[in-house]
C-alpha positions as CSV (number, residue, x, y, z in Angstrom):
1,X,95.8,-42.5,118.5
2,X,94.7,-41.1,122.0
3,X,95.1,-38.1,122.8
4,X,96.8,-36.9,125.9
5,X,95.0,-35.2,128.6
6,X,96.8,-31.4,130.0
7,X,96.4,-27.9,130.5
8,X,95.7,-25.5,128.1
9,X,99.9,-24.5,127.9
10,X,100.8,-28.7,127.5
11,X,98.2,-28.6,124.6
12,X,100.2,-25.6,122.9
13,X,103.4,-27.2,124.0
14,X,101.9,-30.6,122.5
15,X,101.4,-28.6,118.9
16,X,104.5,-27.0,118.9
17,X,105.9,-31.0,118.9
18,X,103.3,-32.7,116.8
19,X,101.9,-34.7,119.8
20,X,97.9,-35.4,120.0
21,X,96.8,-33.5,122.9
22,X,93.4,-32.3,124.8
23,X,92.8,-30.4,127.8
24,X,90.6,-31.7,130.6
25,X,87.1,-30.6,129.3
26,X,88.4,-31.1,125.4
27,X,87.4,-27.7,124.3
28,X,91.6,-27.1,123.3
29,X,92.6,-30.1,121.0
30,X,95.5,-30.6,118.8
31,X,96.2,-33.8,116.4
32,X,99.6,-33.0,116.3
33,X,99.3,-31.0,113.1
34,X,96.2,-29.2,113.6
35,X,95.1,-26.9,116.6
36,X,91.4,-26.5,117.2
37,X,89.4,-24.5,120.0
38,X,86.5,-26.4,120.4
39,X,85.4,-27.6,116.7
40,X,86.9,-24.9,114.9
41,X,90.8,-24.9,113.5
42,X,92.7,-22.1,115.2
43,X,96.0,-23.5,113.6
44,X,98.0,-25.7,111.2
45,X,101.1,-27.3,110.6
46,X,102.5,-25.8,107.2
47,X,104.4,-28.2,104.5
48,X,107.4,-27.0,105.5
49,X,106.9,-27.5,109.4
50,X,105.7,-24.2,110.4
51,X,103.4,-23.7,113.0
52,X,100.8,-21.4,112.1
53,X,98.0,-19.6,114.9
54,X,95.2,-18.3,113.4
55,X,94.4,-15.3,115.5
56,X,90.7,-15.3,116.1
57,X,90.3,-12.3,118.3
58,X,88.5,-8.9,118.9
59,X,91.7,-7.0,117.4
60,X,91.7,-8.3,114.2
61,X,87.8,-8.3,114.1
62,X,87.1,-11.6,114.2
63,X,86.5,-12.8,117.6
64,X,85.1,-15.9,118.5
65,X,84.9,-16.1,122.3
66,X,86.7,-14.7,125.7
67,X,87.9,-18.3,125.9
68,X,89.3,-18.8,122.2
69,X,91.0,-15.5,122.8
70,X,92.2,-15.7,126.3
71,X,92.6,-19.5,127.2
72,X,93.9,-20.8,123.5
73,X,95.0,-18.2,121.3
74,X,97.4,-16.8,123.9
75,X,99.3,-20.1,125.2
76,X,99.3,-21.2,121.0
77,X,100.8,-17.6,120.3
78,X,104.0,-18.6,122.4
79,X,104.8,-21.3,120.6
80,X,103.7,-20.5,116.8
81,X,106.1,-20.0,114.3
82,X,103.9,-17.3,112.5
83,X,100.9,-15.7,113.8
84,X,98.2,-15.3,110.4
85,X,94.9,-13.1,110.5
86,X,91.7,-15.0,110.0
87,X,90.2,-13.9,106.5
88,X,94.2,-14.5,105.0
89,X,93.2,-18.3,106.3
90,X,89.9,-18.1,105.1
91,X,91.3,-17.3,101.8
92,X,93.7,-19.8,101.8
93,X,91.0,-22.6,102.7
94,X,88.6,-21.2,100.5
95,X,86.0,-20.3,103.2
96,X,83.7,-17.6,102.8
């Protein structure tokens, strides 16, 4: 499937419906199910449906970048069902 090309807002928007998205430079990508800010998963789809933002920023003490903060985890924040902090994912996924 390709994915299609928007802003940083359509490829929240396109996660929040399950559509394959990318911006313009492909650093904010979603499969549909999975939201990712450049290589690394910043949200999931849960079995039941629920969209879930993991918040990879300075408040929770595990920031990644000024533009995984400000450019993907704030448009993905408007549309996420539940907002989960980073070493609950961790946990989840069995990442150290």
């Amino acid at each position: 499937m390709v994915a299609i090309r928007t802003s940083n807002s359509g490829v929240a928007e396109g996660w929040s419906r399950g559509t394959a998205c990318r911006n313009g430079n492909g650093s904010f990508s979603t499969d549909g199910r999975n939201l990712f800010s450049y290589s690394k998963k910043i949200g999931f789809t849960s079995p039941d449906g629920r969209k879930v933002l993991v918040e990879y920023t300075a408040a929770t003490g595990h920031f990644i970048s000024q533009t995984t903060s400000g450019k993907h985890i704030s448009p993905a924040r408007r549309v996420a069902d539940e907002v989960m902090h980073p070493s609950i994912f961790k946990s989840l996924e069995g990442v150290s």
